[in-house]
C-alpha positions as CSV (number, residue, x, y, z in Angstrom):
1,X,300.4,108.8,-147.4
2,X,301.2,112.0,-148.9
3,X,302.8,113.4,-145.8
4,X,305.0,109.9,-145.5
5,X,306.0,110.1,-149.4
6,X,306.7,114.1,-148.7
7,X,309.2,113.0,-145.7
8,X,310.7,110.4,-147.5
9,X,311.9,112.1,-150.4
10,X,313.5,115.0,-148.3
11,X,315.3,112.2,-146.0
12,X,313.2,113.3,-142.9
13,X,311.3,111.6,-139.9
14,X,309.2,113.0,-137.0
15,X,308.0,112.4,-134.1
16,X,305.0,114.5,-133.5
17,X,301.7,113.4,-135.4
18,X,298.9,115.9,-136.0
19,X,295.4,116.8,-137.3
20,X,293.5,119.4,-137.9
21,X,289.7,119.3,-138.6
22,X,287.8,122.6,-139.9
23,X,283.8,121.6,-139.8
24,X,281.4,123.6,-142.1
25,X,280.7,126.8,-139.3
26,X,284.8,127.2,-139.8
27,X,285.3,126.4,-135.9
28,X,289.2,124.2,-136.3
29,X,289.6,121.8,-133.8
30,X,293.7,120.2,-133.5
31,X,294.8,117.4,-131.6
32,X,298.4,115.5,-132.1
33,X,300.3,112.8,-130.0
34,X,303.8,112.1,-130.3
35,X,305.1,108.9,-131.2
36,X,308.1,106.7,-129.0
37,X,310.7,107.2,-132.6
38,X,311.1,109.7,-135.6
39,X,309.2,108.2,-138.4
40,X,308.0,108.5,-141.9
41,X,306.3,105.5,-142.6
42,X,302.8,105.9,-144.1
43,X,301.1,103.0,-141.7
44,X,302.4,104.7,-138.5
45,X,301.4,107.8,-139.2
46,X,297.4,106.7,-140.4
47,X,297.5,105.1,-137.2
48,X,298.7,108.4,-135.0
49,X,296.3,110.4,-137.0
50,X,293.2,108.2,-136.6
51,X,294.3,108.0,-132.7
52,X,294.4,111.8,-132.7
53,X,290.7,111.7,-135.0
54,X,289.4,109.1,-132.0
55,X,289.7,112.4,-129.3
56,X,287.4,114.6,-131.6
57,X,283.7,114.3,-130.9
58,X,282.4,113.9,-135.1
59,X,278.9,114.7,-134.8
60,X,278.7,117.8,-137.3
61,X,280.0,118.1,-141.3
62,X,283.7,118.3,-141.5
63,X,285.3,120.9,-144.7
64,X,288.6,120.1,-144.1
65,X,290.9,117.4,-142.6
66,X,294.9,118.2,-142.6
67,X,297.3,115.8,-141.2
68,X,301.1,117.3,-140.0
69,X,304.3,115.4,-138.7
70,X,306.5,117.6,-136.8
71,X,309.6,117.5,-134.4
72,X,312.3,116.1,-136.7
73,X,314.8,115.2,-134.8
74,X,316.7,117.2,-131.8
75,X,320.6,118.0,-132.6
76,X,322.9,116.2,-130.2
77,X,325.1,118.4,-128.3
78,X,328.6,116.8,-127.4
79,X,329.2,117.7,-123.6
80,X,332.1,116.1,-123.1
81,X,334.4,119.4,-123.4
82,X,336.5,117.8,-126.2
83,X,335.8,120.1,-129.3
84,X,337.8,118.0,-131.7
């Protein structure tokens, strides 16, 4: 939610969902899938995270759990040769 109410406010959406687990003997284990549009609502971006969560085998105590959107958009190049 905080992630989703972070992008909002600056006017951005991505693409790229990801988390990062860091279990109690400090080994991190990432995983991230990317999603079919930019977004930056909260629902779709639980759901990528617990999708990327579901890959990780969970069998030992977890310290930390970070959650990242990334790949905010690509800039469109015109390639028509017409500059104005």
């Amino acid at each position: 939610r905080r992630v989703a109410e972070d992008m909002s406010s600056r006017g951005l959406r991505g693409r790229n969902v990801g988390v990062k687990l860091r279990f109690a003997d400090f080994e991190t284990c990432t995983r991230a899938t990317t999603l079919r549009a930019p977004t930056d609502d909260a629902g779709v971006i639980r759901k990528a995270a617990f999708e990327c969560l579901s890959r990780i085998e969970l069998n030992r105590a977890v310290r930390l759990v970070g959650v990242r959107v990334g790949e905010f958009g690509a800039v469109e190049i015109d390639t028509s040769g017409d500059l104005f």
